[in-house]
matplotlib code that plots the C-alpha trace (Angstrom):
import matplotlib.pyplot as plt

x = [240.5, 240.6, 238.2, 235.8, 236.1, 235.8, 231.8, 230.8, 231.8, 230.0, 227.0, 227.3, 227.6, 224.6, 222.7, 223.9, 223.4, 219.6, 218.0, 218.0, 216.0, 217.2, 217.8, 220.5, 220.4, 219.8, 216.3, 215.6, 218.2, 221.5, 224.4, 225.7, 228.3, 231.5, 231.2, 232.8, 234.9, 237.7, 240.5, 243.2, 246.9, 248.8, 245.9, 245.3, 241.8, 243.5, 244.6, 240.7, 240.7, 241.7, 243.1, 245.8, 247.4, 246.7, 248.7, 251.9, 251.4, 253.9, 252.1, 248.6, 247.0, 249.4, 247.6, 248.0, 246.7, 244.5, 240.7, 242.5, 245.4, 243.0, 241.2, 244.3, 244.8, 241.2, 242.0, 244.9, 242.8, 240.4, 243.2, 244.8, 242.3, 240.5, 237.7, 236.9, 234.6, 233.7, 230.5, 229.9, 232.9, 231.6, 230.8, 226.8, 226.9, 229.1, 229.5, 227.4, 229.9, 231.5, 228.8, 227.6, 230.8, 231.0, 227.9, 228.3, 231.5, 230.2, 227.7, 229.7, 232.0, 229.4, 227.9, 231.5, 231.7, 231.0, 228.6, 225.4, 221.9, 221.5, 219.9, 223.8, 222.2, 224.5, 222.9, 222.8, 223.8, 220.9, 219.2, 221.4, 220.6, 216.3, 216.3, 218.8, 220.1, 216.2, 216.1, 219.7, 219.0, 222.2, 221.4, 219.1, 222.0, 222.1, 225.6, 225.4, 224.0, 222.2, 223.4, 220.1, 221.4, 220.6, 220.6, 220.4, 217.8, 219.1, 221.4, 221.1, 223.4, 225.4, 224.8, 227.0, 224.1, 219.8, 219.3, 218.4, 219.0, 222.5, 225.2, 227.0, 231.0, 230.9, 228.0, 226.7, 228.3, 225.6, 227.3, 229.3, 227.4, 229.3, 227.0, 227.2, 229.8, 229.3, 226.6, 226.5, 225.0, 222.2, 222.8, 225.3, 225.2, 225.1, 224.9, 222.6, 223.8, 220.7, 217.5, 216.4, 213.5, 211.1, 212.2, 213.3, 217.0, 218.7, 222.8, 224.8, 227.9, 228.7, 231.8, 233.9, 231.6, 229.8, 226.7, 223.2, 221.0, 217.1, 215.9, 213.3, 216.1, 217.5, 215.7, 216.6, 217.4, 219.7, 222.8, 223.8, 220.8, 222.6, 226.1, 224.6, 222.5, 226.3, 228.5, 226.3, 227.0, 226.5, 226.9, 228.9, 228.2, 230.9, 229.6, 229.4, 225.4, 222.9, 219.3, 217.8, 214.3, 211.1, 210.0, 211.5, 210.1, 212.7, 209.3, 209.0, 212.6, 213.5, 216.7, 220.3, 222.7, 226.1, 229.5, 230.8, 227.3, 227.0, 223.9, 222.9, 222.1, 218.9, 219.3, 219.8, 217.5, 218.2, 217.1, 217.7, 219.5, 217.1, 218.8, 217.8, 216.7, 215.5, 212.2, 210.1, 206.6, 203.6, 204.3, 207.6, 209.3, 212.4, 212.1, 213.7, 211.7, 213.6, 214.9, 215.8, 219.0, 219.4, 221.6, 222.6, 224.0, 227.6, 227.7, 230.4, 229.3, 231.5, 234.3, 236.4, 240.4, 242.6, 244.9, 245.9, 244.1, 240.7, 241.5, 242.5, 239.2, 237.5, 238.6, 237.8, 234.3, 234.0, 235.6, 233.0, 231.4, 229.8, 231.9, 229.9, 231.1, 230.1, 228.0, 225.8, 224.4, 224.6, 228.2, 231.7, 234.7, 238.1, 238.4, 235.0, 236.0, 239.0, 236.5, 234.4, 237.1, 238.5, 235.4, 234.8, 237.9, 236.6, 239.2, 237.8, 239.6, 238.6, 236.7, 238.8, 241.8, 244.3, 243.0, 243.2, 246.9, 247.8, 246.6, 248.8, 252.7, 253.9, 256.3, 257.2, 256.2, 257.0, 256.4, 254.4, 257.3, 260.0, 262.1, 260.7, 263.4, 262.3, 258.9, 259.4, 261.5, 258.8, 255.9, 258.0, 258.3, 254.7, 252.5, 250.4, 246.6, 247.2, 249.2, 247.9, 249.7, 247.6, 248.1, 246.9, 243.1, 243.1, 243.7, 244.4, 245.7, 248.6, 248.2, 252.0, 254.9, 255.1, 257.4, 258.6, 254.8, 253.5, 249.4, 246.4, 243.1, 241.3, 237.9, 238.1, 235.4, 237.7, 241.5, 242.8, 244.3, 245.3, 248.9, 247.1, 243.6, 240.7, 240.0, 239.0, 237.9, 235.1, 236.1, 233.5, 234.0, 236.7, 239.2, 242.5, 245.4, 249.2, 250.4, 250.8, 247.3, 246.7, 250.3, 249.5, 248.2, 249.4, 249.0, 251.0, 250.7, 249.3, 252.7, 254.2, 251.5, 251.6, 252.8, 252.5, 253.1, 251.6, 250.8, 247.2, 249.2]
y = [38.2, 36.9, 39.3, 37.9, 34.6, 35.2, 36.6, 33.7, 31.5, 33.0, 33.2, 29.5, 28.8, 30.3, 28.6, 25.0, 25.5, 24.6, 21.6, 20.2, 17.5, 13.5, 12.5, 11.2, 14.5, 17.7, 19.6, 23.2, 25.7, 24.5, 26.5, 29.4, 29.4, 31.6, 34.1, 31.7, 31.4, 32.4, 34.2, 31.8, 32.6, 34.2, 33.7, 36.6, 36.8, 35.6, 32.4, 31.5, 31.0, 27.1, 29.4, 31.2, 27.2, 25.5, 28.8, 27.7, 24.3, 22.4, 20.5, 21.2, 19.3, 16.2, 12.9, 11.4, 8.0, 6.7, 5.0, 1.1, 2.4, 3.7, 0.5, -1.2, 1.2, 0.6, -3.1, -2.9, -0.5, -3.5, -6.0, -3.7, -2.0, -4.2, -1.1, -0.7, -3.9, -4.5, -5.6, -7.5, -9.7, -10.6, -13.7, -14.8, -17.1, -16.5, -17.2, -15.4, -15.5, -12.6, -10.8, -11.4, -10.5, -6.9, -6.2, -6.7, -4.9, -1.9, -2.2, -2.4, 0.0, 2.7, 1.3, 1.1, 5.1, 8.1, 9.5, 12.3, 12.6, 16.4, 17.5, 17.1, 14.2, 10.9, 7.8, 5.1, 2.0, 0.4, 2.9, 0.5, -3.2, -1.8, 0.6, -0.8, -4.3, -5.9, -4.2, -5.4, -9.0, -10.8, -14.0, -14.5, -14.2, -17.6, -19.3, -19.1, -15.8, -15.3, -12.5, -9.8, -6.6, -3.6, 0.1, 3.8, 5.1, 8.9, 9.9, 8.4, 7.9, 4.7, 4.2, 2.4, 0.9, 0.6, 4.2, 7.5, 9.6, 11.8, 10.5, 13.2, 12.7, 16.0, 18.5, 20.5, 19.3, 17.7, 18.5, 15.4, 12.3, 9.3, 7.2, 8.5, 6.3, 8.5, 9.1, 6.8, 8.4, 7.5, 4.5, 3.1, -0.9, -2.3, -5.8, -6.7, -9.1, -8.5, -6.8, -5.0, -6.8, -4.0, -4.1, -0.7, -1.1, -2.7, -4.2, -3.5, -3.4, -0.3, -0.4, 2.0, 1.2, -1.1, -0.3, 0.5, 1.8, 2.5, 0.1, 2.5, 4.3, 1.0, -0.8, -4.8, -6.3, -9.4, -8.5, -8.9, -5.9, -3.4, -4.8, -4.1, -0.6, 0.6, -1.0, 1.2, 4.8, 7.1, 10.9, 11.6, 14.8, 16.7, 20.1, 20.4, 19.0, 19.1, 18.9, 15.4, 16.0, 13.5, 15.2, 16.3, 19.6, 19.7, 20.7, 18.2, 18.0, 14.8, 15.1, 16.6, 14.2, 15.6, 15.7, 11.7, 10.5, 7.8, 8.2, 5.7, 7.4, 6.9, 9.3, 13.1, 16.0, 19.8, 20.7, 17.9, 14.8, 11.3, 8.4, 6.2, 6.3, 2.9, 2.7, 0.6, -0.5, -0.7, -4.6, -3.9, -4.9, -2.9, -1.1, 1.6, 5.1, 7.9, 10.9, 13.9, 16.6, 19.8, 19.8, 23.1, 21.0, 20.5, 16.6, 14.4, 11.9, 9.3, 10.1, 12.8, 13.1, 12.8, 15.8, 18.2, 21.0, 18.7, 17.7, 21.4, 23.1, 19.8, 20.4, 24.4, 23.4, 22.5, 26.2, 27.1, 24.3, 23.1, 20.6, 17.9, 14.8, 11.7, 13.6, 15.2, 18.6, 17.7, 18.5, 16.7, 16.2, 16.4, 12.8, 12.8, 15.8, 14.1, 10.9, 13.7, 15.0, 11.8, 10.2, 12.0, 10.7, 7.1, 6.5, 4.0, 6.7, 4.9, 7.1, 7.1, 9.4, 6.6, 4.3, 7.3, 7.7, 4.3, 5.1, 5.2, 6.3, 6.7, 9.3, 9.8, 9.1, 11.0, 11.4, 14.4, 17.7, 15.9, 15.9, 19.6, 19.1, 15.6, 16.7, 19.7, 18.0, 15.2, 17.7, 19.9, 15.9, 15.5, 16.9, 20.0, 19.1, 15.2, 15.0, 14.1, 15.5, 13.5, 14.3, 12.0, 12.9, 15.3, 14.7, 17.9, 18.5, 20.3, 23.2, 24.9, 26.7, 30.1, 32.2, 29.0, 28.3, 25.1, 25.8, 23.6, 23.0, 21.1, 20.6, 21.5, 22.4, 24.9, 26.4, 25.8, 29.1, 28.9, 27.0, 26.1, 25.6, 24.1, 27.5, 27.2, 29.3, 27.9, 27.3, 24.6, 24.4, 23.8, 26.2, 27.4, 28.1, 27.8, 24.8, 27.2, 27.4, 26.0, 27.0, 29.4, 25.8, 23.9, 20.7, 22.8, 24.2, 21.6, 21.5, 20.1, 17.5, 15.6, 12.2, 11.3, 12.6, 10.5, 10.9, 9.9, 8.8]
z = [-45.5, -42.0, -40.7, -43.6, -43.0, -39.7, -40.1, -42.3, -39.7, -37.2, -39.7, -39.6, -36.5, -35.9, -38.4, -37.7, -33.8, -33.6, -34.0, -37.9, -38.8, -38.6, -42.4, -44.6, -46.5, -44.3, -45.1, -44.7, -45.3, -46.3, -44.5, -46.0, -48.5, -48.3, -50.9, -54.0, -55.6, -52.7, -53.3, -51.2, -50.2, -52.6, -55.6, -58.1, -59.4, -63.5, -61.5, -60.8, -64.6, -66.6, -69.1, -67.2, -66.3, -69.7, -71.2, -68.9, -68.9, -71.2, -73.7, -73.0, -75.9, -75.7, -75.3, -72.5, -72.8, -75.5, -74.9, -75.0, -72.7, -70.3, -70.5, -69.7, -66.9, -65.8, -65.4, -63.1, -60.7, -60.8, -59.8, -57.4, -55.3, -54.0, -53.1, -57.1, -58.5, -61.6, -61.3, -64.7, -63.3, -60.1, -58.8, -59.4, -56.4, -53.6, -49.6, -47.8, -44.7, -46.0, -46.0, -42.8, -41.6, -43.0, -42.4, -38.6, -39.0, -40.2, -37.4, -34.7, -35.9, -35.2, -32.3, -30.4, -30.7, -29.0, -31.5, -31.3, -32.9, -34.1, -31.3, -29.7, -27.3, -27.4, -29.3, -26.4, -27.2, -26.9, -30.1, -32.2, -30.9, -30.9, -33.8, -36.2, -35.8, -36.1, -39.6, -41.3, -40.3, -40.4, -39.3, -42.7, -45.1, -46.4, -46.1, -49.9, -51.8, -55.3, -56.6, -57.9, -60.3, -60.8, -61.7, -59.3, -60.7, -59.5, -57.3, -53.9, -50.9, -50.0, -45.9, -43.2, -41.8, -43.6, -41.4, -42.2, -39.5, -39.3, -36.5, -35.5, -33.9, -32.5, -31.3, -33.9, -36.4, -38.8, -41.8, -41.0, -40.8, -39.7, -41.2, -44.9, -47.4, -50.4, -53.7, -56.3, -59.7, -62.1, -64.0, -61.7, -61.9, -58.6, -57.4, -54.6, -51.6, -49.2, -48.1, -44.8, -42.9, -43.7, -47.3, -47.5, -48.1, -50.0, -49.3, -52.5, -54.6, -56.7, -58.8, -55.9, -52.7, -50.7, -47.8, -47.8, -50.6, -50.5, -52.1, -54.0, -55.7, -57.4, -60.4, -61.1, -64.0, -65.4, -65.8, -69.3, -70.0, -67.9, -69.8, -73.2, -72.4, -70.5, -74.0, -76.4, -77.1, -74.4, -73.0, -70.5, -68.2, -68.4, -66.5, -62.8, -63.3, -65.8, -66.0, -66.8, -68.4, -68.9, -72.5, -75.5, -74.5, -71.9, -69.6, -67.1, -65.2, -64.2, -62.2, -62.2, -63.1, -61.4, -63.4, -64.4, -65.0, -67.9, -69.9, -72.8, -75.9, -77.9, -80.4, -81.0, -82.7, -83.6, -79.5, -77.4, -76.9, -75.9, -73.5, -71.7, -67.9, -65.5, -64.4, -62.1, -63.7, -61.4, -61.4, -59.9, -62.9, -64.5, -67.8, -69.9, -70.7, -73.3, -71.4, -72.8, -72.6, -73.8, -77.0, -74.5, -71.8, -70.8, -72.3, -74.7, -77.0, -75.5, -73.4, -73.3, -75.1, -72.4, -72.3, -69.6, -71.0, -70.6, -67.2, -65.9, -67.4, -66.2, -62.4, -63.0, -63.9, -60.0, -58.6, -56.2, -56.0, -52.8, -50.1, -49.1, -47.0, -48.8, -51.1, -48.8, -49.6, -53.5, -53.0, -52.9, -50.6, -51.8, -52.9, -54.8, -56.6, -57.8, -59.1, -60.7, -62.1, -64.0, -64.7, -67.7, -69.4, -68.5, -66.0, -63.2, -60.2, -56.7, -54.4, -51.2, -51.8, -50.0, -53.2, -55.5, -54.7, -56.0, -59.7, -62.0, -61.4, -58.0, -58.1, -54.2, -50.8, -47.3, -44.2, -42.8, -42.4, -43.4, -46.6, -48.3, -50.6, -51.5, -51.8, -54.0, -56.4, -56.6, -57.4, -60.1, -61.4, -61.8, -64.9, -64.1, -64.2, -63.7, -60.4, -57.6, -53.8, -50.5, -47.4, -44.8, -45.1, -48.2, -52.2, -54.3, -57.8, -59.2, -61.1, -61.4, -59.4, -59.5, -58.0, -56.2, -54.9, -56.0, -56.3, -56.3, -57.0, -54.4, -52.2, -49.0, -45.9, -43.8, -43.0, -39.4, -38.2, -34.4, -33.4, -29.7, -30.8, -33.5, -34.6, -38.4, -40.9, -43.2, -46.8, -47.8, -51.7, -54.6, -54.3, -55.9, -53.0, -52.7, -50.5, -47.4, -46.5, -43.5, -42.3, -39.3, -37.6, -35.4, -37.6, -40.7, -44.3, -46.8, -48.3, -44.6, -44.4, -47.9, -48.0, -51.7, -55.0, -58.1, -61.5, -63.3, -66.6]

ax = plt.figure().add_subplot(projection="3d")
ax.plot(x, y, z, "-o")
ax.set_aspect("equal")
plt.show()
């Protein structure tokens, strides 16, 4: 395994070392995947399937919480993290000090580090006062803001600053953009504090985020439409992604709507599903055109029961799948698989995996390599499929203990291997492994890192 991992590394290197192009999403040839899905640790090939947990899970089919429990849950994520908004509650006029200042944080945040444009030259200080601070203008916030509203019309990325090109914190590295929040998906409701001087961007509130949005990839409307269109019935994609089409044909694909994604419901024939999708008229104006889905597609009218067995073959759904920091790449990182994972079931899950932690019961916390007794008696605590084990920049889920190895299923972009060194080998996707991966580094297995143990329930 090793000597495999090695030569897709390598392959990568290779690939990532030239020159790519300056954008929020990477074009030309995306790296090259591992060969997926991997075979981790001590994984057998029957572990790579939902089936083989749900059969030794517990009570697979018990409910865990019902719609107005999760509702109720829903509502204290609102009130405790402060990260997850609901925007139909927010405030329509509001300071717009606040603003200012977290715009100018963000800002300064980037421009106070060592960072690199893709062709591995350092960006000067200077590219941020000429190039970027002109565009955000700050200084015509007014001391008090009118809130606008809107809708993501598709899936589009949430920026630090109103900027497309990729920031890089080390050389050759532009898989990681410094600049990239995360994806927000179609139908999101946003609220809208600001816009860029050249009108191109747009400074937003999504329920789990806040940053920069192109402004060509939202559509405005009062707020009480988007309430009523989001209160009526809906799909909810419940496959990795699915195909969004502009006829009933299903010939004219629109876009892929990604695993989470709400979708208000016009009606339903023998072939396809039709919703509803935002659109900008030639006057500017917002308005609502039919879609269509295949009646073929991995959808739920509403949301889904929430039982382990849903959530495990939920999360296996995503084996293989692509990692992708913030969203980049189409893909996920560990914390937005865990969002993707839980959105189906309606549960509001924040989208930074310190916020994630905090949902629902806390069952332990530790400090890194300390306590493995503590910790393993706090994980064989948890419910298989809903549990949640963080480490101090990863989330992952429980699966079960075998052979007393607790495993996982998680999103992650590589495995250090070297106890002197950075030396990595490239995962970059959703994965099955045994909490010792990791544990020939000199930072220590996954199971020697994790620093809570909490429950979705």
């Amino acid at each position: 395994m090793p000597a495999l991992f090695l030569r897709y590394f390598l392959i990568v290197c290779l690939l990532i070392s030239g020159t790519p192009p300056l954008s929020a999403q990477p074009a030309g040839p995306l790296p090259e995947l591992p060969p997926g899905p991997l075979i981790l640790t001590s994984v057998v090939p029957e572990q790579l399937n939902p089936e083989y947990w749900i059969a030794r899970h517990p009570y697979p089919d018990r409910v865990l919480k019902t719609p107005e429990q999760i509702r109720e849950m829903n509502k204290e994520i609102h009130a405790m993290i402060s990260q997850r908004v609901d925007i139909f509650r927010m405030e329509t006029r509001r300071s717009g000090a606040g603003i200012r200042k977290q715009m100018e944080l963000e800002f300064n945040a980037l421009r106070g580090r060592t960072l690199y444009f893709t062709d591995n030259s350092r960006v000067p200080k200077s590219h941020f006062d000429v190039k970027i601070k002109p565009i955000m203008q700050t200084g015509k916030v007014p001391e008090r803001i009118t809130m606008q509203w809107g809708i993501a019309a598709r899936s589009t990325s949430v920026r630090a600053l109103p900027y497309d090109t990729v920031l890089m914190e080390k050389l050759n590295d532009p898989e990681f953009d410094m600049q990239q929040f995360s994806k927000i998906k179609p139908w999101t409701p946003v609220g809208i504090f600001h816009t860029s001087s050249d009108g191109q961007w747009v400074y937003l509130q999504a329920p789990y985020i806040r940053g920069w949005v192109k402004k060509k990839d939202i559509v405005f409307f009062d707020r009480e439409t988007i309430r009523q269109k989001l209160s009526a019935s809906f799909l909810v994609v419940t496959g990795e992604s699915i195909p969004l089409f502009k006829d009933a044909g299903l010939s004219q694909f629109d876009q892929q709507a990604s695993m989470g994604t709400i979708l208000p419901l016009a009606g339903s024939t023998e072939n396809s599903h039709t919703i509803w999708m935002p659109r900008r008229g030639a006057d500017g104006k917002g308005f609502f055109a039919r879609g269509f889905v295949s009646r073929k597609s991995d959808v739920s009218k509403g949301f889904l029961s929430f039982t382990p067995r849903n959530v495990i073959r939920q999360a296996f759904k995503l084996l293989g799948a692509r990692y992708g920091w913030g969203g980049t790449y189409e893909g996920r990182d560990c914390s937005g698989f865990i969002q993707d994972v839980f959105l189906p079931f309606g549960i509001a899950m924040p989208r930074g995996s310190k916020e994630q932690a905090f949902v629902g019961t806390q069952i332990s916390h530790f400090e890194p390599h300390q306590d493995p007794g503590g910790k393993a008696a706090a994980i064989r605590a948890g419910i298989p499929g809903v549990t949640l084990m963080r480490m101090p920049s990863h989330q992952m889920i429980f699966l079960g203990e075998l052979n007393n190895k607790f495993y996982a299923i998680h999103c992650t972009w590589a495995e250090r291997i070297s106890m002197t060194s950075d030396e990595r080998n490239r995962i970059n996707q959703v994965v099955v492994s045994d909490l010792s991966l990791n544990g020939n580094s000199y930072l220590g297995s996954l199971f020697d890192r994790i620093i809570s143990v909490s429950e979705v329930n």
